[in-house]
C-alpha positions as CSV (number, residue, x, y, z in Angstrom):
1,X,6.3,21.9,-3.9
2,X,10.1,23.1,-4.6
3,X,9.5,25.9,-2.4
4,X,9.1,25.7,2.0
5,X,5.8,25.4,3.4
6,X,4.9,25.0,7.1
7,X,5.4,21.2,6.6
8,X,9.1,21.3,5.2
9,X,12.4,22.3,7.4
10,X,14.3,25.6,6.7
11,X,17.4,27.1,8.3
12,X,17.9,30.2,10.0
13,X,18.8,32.1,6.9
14,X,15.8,30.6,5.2
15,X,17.6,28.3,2.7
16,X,16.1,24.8,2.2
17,X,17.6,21.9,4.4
18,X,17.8,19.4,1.4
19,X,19.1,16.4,4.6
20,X,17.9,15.6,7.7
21,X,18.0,12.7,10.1
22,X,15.4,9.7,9.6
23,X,12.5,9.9,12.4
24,X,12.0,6.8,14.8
25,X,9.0,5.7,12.6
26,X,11.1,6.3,9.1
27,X,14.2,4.0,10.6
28,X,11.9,1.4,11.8
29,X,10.4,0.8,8.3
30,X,14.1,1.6,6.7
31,X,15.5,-1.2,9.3
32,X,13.0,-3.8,8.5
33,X,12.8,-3.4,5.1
34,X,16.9,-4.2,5.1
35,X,15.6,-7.2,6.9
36,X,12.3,-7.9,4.5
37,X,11.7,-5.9,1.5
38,X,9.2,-3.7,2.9
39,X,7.5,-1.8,-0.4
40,X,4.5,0.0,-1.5
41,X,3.1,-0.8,-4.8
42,X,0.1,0.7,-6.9
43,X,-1.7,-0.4,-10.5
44,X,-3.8,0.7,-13.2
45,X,-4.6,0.0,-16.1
46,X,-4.2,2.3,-19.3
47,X,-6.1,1.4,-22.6
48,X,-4.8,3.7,-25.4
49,X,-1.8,4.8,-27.4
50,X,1.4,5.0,-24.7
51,X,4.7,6.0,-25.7
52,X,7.5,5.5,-23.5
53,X,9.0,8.9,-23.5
54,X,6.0,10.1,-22.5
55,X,6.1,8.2,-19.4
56,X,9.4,9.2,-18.8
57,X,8.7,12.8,-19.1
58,X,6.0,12.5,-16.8
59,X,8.5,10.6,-14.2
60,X,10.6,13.5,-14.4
61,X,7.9,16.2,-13.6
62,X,6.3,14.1,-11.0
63,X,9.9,13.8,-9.3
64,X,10.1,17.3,-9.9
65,X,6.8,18.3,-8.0
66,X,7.4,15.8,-4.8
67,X,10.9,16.1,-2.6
68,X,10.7,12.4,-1.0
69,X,11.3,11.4,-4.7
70,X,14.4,13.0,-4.9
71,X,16.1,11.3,-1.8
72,X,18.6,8.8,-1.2
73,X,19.4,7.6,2.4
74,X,23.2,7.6,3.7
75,X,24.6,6.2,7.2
76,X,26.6,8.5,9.2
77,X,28.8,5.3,11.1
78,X,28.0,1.8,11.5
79,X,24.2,0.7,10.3
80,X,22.8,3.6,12.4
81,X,21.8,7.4,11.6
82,X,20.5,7.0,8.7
83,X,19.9,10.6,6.7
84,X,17.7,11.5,4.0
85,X,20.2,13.1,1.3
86,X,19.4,14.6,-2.0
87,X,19.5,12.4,-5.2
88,X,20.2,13.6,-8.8
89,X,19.1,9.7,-10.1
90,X,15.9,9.7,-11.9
91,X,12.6,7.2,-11.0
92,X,13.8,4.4,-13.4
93,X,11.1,2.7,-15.7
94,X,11.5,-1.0,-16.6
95,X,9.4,-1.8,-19.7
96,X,8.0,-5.5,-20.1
97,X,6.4,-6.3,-23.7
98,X,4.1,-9.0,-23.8
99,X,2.9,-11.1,-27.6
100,X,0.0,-12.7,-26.1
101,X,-2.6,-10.9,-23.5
102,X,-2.1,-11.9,-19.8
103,X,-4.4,-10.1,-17.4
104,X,-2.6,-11.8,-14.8
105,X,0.9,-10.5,-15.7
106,X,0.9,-7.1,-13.8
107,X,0.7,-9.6,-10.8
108,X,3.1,-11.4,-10.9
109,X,5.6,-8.7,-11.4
110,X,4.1,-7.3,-8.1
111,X,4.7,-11.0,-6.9
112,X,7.8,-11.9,-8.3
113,X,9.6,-8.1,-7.9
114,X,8.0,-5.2,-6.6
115,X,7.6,-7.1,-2.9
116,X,10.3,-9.0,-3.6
117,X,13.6,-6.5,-4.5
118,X,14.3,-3.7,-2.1
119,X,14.3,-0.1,-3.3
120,X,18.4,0.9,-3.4
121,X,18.0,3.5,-0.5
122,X,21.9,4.3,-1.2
123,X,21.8,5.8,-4.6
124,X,18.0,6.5,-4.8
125,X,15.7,7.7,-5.2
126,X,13.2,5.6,-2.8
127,X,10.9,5.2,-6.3
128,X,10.7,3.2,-8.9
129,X,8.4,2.0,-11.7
130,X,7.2,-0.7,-14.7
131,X,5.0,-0.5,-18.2
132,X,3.4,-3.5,-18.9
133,X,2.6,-3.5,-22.7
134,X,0.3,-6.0,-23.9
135,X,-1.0,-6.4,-27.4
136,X,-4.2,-4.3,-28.5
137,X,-2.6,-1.3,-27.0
138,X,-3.2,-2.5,-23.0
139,X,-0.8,-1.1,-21.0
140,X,-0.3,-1.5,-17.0
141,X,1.3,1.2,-15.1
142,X,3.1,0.4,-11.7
143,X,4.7,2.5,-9.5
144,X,6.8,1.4,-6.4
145,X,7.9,3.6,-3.0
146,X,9.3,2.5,0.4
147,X,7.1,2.7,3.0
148,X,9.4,4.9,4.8
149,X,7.9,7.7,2.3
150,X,4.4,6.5,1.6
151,X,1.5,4.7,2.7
152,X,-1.0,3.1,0.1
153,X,-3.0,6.5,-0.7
154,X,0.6,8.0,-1.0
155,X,0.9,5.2,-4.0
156,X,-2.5,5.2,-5.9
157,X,-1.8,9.1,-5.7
158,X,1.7,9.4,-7.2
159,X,0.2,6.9,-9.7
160,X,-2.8,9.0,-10.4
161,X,-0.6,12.0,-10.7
162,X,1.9,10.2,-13.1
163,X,-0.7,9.1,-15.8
164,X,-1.6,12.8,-15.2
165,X,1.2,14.3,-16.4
166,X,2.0,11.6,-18.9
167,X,-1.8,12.6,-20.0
168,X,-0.6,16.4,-20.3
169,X,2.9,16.6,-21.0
170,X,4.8,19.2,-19.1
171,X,7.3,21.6,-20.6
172,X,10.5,19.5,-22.3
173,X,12.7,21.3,-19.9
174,X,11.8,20.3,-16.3
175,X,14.5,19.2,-14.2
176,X,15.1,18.2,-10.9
177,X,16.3,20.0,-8.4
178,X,17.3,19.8,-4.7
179,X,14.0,21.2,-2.6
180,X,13.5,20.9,0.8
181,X,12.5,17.8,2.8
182,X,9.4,17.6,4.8
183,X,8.8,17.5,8.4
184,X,8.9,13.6,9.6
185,X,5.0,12.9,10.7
186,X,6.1,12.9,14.3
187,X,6.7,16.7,14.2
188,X,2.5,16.7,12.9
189,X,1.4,15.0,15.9
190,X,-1.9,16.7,18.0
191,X,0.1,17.7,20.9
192,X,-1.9,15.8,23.3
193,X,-0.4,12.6,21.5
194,X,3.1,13.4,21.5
195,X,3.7,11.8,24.6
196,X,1.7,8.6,24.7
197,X,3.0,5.9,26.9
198,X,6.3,4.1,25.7
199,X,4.7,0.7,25.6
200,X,1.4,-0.4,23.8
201,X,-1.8,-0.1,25.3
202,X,-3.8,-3.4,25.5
203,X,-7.6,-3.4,25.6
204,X,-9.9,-6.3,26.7
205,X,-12.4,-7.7,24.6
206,X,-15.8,-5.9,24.9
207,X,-18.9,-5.1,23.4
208,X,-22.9,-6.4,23.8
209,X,-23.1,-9.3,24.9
210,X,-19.2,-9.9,25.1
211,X,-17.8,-12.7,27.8
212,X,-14.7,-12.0,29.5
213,X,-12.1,-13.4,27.5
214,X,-12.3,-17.7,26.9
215,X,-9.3,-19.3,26.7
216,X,-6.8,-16.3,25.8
217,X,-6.3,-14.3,22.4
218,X,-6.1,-16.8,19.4
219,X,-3.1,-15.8,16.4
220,X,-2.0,-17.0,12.8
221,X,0.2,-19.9,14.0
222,X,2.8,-19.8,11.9
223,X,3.4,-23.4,9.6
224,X,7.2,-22.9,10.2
225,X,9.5,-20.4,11.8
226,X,11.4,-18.6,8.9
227,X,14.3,-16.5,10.1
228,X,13.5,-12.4,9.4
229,X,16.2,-11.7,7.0
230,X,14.8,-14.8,4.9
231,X,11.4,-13.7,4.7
232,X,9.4,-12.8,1.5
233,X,5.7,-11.0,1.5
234,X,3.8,-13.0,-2.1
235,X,0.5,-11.8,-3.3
236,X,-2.9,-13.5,-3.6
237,X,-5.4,-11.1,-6.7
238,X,-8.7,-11.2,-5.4
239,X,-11.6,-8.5,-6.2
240,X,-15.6,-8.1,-5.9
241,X,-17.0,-7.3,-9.7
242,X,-19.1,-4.2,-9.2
243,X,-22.4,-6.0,-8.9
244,X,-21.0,-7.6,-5.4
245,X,-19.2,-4.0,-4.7
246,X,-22.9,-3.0,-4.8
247,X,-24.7,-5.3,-3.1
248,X,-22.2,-5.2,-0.2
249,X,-22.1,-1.7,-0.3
250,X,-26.2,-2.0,0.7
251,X,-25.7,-4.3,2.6
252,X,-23.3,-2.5,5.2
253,X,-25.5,0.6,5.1
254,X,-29.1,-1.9,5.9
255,X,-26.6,-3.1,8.9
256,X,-25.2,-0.1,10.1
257,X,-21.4,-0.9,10.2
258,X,-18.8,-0.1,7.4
259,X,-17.2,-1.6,4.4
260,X,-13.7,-2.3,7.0
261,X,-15.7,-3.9,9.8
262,X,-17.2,-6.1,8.0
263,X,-13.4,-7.2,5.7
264,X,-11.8,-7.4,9.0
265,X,-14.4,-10.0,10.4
266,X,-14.3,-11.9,7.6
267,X,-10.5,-12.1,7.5
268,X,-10.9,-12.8,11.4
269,X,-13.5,-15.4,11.0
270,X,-10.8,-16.7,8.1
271,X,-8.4,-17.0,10.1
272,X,-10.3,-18.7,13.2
273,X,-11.6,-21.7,10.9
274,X,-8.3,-22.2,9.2
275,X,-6.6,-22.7,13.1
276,X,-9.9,-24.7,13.6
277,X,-10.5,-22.7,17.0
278,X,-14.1,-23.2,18.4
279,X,-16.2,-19.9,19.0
280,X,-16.2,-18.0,21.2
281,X,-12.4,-17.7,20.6
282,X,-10.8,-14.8,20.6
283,X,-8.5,-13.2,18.1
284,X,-6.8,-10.0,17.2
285,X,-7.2,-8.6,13.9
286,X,-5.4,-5.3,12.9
287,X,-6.4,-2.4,11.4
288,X,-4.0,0.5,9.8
289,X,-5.5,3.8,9.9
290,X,-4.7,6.8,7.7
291,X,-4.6,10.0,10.2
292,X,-3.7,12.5,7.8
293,X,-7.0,14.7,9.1
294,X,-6.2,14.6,12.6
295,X,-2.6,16.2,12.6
296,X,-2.1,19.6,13.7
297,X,-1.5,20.8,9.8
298,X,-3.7,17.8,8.0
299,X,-2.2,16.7,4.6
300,X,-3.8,15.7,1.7
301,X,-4.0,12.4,0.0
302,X,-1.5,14.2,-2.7
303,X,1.0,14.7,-0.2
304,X,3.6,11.8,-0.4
305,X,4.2,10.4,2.8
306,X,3.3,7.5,5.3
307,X,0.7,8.5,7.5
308,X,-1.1,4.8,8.7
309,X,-0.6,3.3,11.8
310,X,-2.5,0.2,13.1
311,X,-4.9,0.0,16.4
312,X,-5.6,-4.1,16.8
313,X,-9.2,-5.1,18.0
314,X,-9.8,-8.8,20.0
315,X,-12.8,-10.1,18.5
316,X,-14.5,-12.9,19.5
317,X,-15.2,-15.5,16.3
318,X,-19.0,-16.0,16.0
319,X,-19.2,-17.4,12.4
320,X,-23.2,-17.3,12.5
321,X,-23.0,-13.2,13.6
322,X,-20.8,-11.8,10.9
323,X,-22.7,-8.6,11.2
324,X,-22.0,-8.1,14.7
325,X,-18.4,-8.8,14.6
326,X,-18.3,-6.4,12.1
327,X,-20.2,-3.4,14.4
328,X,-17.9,-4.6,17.2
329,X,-15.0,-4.1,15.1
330,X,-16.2,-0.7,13.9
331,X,-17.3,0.4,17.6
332,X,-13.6,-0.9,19.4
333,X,-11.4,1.3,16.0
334,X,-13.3,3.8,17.0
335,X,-13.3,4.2,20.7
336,X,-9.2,3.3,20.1
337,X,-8.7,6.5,17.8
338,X,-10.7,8.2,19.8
339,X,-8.2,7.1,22.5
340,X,-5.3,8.4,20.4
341,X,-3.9,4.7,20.1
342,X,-3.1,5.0,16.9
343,X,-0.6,7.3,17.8
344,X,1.4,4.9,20.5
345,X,3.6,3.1,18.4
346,X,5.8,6.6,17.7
347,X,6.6,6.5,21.7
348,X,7.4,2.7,21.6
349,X,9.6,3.4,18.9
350,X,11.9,7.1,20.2
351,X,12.2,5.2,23.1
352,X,12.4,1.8,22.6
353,X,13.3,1.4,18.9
354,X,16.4,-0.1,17.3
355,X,19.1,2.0,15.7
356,X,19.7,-0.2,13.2
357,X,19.6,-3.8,11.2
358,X,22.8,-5.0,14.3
359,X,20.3,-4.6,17.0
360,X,17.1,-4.9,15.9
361,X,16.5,-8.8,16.2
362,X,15.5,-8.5,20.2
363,X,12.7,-5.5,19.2
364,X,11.5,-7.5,16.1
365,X,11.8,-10.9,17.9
366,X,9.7,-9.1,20.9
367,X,6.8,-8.3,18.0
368,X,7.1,-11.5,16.3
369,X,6.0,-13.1,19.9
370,X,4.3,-10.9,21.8
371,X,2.4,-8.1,19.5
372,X,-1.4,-7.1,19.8
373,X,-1.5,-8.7,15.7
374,X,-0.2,-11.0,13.2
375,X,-2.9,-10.5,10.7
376,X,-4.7,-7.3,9.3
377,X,-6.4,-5.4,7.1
378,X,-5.7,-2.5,5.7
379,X,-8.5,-0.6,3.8
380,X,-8.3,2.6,2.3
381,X,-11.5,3.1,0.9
382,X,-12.9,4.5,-2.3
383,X,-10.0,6.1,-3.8
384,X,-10.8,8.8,-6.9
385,X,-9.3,7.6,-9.7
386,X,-10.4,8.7,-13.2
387,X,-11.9,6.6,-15.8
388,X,-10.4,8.7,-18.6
389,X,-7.7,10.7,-19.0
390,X,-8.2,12.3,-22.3
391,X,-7.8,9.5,-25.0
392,X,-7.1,7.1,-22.7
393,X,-9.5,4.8,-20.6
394,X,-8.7,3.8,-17.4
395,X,-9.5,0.8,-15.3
396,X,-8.2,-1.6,-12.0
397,X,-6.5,1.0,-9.9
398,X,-5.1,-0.7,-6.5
399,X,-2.4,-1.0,-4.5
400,X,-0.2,-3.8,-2.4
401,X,1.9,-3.7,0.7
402,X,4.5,-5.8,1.8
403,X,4.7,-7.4,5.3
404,X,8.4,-7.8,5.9
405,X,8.5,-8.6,9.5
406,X,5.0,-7.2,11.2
407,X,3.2,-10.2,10.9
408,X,2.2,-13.5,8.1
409,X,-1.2,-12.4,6.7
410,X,-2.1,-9.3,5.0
411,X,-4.8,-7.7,2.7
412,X,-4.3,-4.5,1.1
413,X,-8.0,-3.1,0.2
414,X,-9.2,-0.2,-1.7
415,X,-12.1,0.6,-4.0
416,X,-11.9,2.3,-7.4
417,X,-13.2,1.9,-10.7
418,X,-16.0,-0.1,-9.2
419,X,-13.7,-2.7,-8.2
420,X,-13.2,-3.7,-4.6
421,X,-9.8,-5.1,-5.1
422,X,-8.5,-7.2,-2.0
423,X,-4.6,-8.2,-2.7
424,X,-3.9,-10.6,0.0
425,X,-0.3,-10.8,0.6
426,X,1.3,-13.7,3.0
427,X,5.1,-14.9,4.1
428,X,6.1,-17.1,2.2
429,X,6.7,-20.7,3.3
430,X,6.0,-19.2,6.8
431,X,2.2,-19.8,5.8
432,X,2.0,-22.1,2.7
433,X,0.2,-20.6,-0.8
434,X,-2.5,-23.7,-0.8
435,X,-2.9,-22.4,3.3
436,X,-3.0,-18.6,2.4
437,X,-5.4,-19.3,-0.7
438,X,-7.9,-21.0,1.4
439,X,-8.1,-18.3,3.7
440,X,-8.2,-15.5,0.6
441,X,-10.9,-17.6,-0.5
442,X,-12.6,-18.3,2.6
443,X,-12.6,-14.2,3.8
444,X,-14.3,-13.1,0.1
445,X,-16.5,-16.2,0.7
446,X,-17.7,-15.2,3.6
447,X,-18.2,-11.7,2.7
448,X,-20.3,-12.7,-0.1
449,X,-22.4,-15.6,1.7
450,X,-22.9,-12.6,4.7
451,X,-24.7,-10.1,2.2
452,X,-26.9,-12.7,0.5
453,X,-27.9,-13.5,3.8
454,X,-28.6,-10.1,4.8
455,X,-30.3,-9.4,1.6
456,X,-32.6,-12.1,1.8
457,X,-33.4,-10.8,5.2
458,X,-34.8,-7.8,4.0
459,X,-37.0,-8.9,1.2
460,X,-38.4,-11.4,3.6
């Protein structure tokens, strides 16, 4: 990846361009992540003999092999114009050495510093990482990127890749060197999305048997208003052992739907009993997709990068009819992708975007009171991540994302090592912990309760 390809910029004379300008979407995440840390973080764990240098090598080749690692951001004048420049700074590792196990220690460094401390965008790069080392030769690996350059596949892969190389050492002599930077997604676009409408599409509730809408479009009430710059995304563990994985895995394919439908009408149904609203309520629940097949030159899960975008579907809460939530859900994504909706947000945001952090409270107040969602789900699906890399075995691969300022109520979702790990992450003080862990429990609760129901169903 040090040389062009259709997907990186070149001048005339066909030298590299190792700067370019931040797209619309890149600035909007490097804006509100000045405003609320606004970070991508993934996990696994390593059980084997681990030596620091080797990690450190491995940093190096990885940063080596990817460009948007080797990147710092500078402002041309004022807080606006933000460029992507070329870093010499390596992907820093921070060791933590534990003398008594703590399975629960890898979260609450995600907790208490990888959503909590900003990337330094003005030295770079937009990287960083942690070693966990407990006794018994335990060791978790995390790695850290700003969403402005990666989504959560683009972490669990630059993890994947990093235990990779730290797995086969590469040759003692790899540097890094300026390379050119990619295309922003928005040049990748299917031309018959480039030029959706500049303002959101809405969509009204629909489906079988679906009422016009009672009573409006419930949303996560907020317990208190906390100013954006003040705001701080904290994380909730929660995870289905494989045995559950399985069964719900069954379960989804005896009711037709899939594995998001059904997560996002829990969460929905979550959310619905902790505001105590009475069905048939209505509320909006969104959904980030990854559209890295769709673009005109698709890119891989390797390729680092953020390629998600939300579509939002108004479902209506019917507690006793999980199941069809969930096909409801699934049906509404897809007639919305279908729709190119996913794609809308890049107009709203050339057009209507802020330049920078000075003028980007009316555009981020305008979200915080009038967008399609305050809560979501975003699911990535089985992700391939090895159980052994030669000596080593491997386990609990996952990944976080922050919230910053796009809504109060998150889960970050993704299946490997059968483990469905669901990280709920909330605002802090915005929506209390003893608040946000009821409705962590209450989503997985209802997931579970849902596929004993459905499996007693069927051996009736």
């Amino acid at each position: 990846m040090n040389t062009p390809s259709p997907r990186m910029l070149s001048t005339p004379d066909g030298q590299a361009d190792t700067t370019r300008a931040l797209s619309p979407i890149e600035r909007w995440y490097w804006i509100i992540d000045q405003l609320s840390t606004l970070n991508v973080s993934a996990r696994v764990r390593i059980s084997g003999e681990l030596s620091t240098e080797a990690l450190r090598n491995a940093l190096r080749a990885l940063q080596a092999q990817h460009p948007l690692l080797r990147l710092a951001i500078a402002q041309e004048s004022s807080d606006t114009e933000p460029r992507f420049i070329p870093t010499d700074n390596p992907i820093p590792l921070r060791e933590v050495g534990l003398t008594q196990s703590d399975d629960a220690r890898w979260v609450r460094e995600v907790d208490g510093h990888e959503l909590a401390v900003s990337l330094d965008w003005r030295t770079g790069p937009l990287a960083r990482a942690v070693v966990i080392r407990q006794p018994g030769q335990i060791n978790d690996l995390v790695i850290t990127v700003a969403h402005c350059i990666a989504d959560g596949t683009t972490a669990l892969a630059l993890l994947r890749h990093w235990v990779r190389l730290a797995a086969e050492p590469p040759a003692p002599d790899v540097r890094v060197a300026n390379g050119p930077v990619p295309l922003p997604v928005e040049a990748l676009i299917p031309a018959r999305h480039r030029e959706k409408s500049g303002v959101l599409p809405g969509k009204d509730p629909a489906g079988e048997d679906e009422p016009d809408t009672v009573g409006g479009v419930g949303r996560l009430e907020a317990d208190l208003f906390v100013p954006f710059n003040n705001r701080r995304t904290r994380l909730l563990h929660r995870f289905l052992s494989s045995d559950e994985l399985e069964n719900l895995t069954l379960a989804c394919k005896r009711e037709g739907v899939t594995m998001h439908g059904v997560l996002a009408a829990a969460v929905a149904c979550a959310v619905a009993r902790d505001a105590g609203a009475p069905p048939p309520t209505h509320f909006a629940v969104g959904s980030p997709v990854t559209f890295r097949d769709e673009l005109d030159q698709p890119v891989s899960e390797d390729e680092v990068g953020c390629y998600v975008s939300a579509v939002h579907s108004v479902v209506r809460y019917q507690p006793d009819k999980l199941w069809s939530m969930a096909r409801f859900i699934n049906r509404d994504i897809a007639e919305r992708r279908q729709d190119g909706e996913q794609y809308s947000v890049f107009g709203v945001l050339a057009r209507q975007g802020p330049a920078g952090v000075a003028d980007s409270e009316p555009f981020v107040r305008y979200i915080e009171e009038h967008g399609s969602f305050n809560f979501f789900v975003s699911n990535i699906g089985r992700f391939d991540f090895p159980s052994t890399q030669g000596a080593w075995r491997l386990s609990g691969a996952q990944f976080v994302g922050g919230i910053s300022v796009v809504g109060y109520f998150a889960v970050s979702v993704s299946t490997s090592h059968d483990q469905l790990s669901c990280n709920f992450t909330y605002i802090d003080e915005a929506i209390s912990r003893e608040r946000a862990e009821r409705m962590a429990d209450d989503s997985v609760e209802t997931l579970l309760a849902a596929v004993v129901a459905a499996t007693a169903t069927t051996s009736r």
